[in-house]
N, C-alpha and C positions, 0 to 999 in steps of 0.2 A: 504494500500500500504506500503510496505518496504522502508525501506530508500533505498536502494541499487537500489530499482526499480524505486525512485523520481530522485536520484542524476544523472540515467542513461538519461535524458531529457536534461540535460546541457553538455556545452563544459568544465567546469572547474568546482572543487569543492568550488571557490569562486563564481560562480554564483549562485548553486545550494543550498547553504549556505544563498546567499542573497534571494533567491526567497521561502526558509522556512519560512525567517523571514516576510518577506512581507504580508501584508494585500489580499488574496484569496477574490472571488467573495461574495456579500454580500448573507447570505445566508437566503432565506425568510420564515418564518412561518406566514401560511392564517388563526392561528388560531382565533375565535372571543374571543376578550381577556375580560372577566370581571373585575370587581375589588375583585371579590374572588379569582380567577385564579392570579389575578395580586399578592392575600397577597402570595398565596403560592411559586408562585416561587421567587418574592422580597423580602416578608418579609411583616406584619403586617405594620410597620413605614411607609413605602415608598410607601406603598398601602394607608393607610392615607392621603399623603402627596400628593398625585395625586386628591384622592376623594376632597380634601378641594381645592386646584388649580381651581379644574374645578366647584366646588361649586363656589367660589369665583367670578369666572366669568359665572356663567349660566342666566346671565341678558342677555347674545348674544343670542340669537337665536338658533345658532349653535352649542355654544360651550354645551345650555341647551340640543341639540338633542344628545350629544355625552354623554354628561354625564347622561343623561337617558337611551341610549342607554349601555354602556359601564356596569350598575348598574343592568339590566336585562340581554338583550338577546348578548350581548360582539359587539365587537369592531375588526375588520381589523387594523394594526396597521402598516403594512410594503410597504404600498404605500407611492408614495411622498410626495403624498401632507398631510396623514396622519405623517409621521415622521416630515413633516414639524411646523404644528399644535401642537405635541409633544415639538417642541423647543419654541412654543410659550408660552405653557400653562407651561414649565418650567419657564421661564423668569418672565413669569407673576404671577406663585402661588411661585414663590422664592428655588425653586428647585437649588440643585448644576448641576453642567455640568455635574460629577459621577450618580448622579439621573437621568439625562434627559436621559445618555447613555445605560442607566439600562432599562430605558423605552424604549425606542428605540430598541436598542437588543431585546427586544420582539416578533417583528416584522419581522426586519431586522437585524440580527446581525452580523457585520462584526470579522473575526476570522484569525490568520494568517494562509496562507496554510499550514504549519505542522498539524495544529489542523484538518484543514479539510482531513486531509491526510492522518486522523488515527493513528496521533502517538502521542504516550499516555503524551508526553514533549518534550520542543523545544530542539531539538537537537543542540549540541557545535560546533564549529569549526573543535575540532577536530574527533567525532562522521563523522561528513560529512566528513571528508578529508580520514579516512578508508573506508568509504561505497563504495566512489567515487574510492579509490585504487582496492577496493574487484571488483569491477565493469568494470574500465579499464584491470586486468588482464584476465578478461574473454571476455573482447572484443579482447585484443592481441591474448589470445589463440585461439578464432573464427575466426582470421583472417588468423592466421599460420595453420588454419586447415581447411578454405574454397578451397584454392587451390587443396589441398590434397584432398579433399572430390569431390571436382568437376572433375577431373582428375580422381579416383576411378571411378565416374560413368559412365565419357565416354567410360575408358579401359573396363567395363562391358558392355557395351549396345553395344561395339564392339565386344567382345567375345560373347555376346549372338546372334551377327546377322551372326558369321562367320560359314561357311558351311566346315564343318573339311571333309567330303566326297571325296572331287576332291584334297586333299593335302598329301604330305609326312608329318611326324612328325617332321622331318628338317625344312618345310615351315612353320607347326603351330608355333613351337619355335621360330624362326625367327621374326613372324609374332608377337605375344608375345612379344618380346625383345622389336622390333620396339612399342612397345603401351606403355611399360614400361620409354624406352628412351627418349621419347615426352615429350614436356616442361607439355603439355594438355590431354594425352589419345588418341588422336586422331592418325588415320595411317599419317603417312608422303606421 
């Protein structure tokens, strides 16, 4: 999407501006995440640093199923109560908040709507306040040009339904003037 096409959703380009910057729907990936999958897109470190967490704690029952799990066949990551479990096993294996959210993203990563909106960087203040100018002038001019356009098509659908046969060329012109003079197209 264009900017010109996002900023066209708001009444003002301060709103338009505040709703780029804003935090968009979380957006989910069902992938099953391993910890091979995990080094690649984290990085080796962080991918360690989750395996040892969940080492750490695999006396639970649970957390032994996940971390078994996670080490084969992967891991769901973007449900709640999975990103929940993610805040756990940060706290607990000493993970920073930057790590947990690393992880987490995985899953579910939350992105502001610009990002989701296809543009390549968060657009400035002043980026929005031209998009939104480029966008109000073409709304003025669609407005200055609805009337006009809807008035053309009556004074048409009226010339196409008029039977020139039974009239002088005094009446059609007439008759003409009268469709031109109308606030609407329409006869009087």
């Amino acid at each position: 999407m264009s900017l010109e096409n996002f900023v066209a959703k708001y009444s003002t380009a301060q709103e338009a501006y505040a709703a780029l910057l804003a935090d968009g729907p979380p957006v989910i990936n069902n992938t099953q995440w391993t910890l091979g999958l995990m080094q690649r897109v984290l990085g080796m470190d962080l991918a360690r640093k989750v395996a040892a967490a969940l080492k750490t704690l695999d006396s639970d029952p649970f957390v032994y199923s996940i971390h078994l799990a996670i080490s084969t066949i992967g891991v769901e990551l973007h449900t709640d109560d999975r990103q929940d479990f993610i805040d756990q096993i940060g706290v607990a294996g000493g993970l920073t908040a930057d790590e947990v959210a690393q992880v987490k993203a995985l899953g579910k990563a939350i992105k502001p709507a610009w990002e989701i909106e296809g543009l390549a960087q968060a657009p400035t203040q002043d980026e929005v306040d031209k998009a939104f100018a480029v966008h109000k002038c073409r709304t003025d001019m669609a407005a200055t040009l609805h009337p006009v356009q809807a008035k053309s098509t009556a004074v048409n659908a009226w010339l196409d339904a008029l039977d020139t046969s039974t009239k002088t060329v005094a009446e059609v012109e007439a008759y003409c003037a009268s469709l031109l003079a109308s606030s609407d197209g329409n006869p009087a």
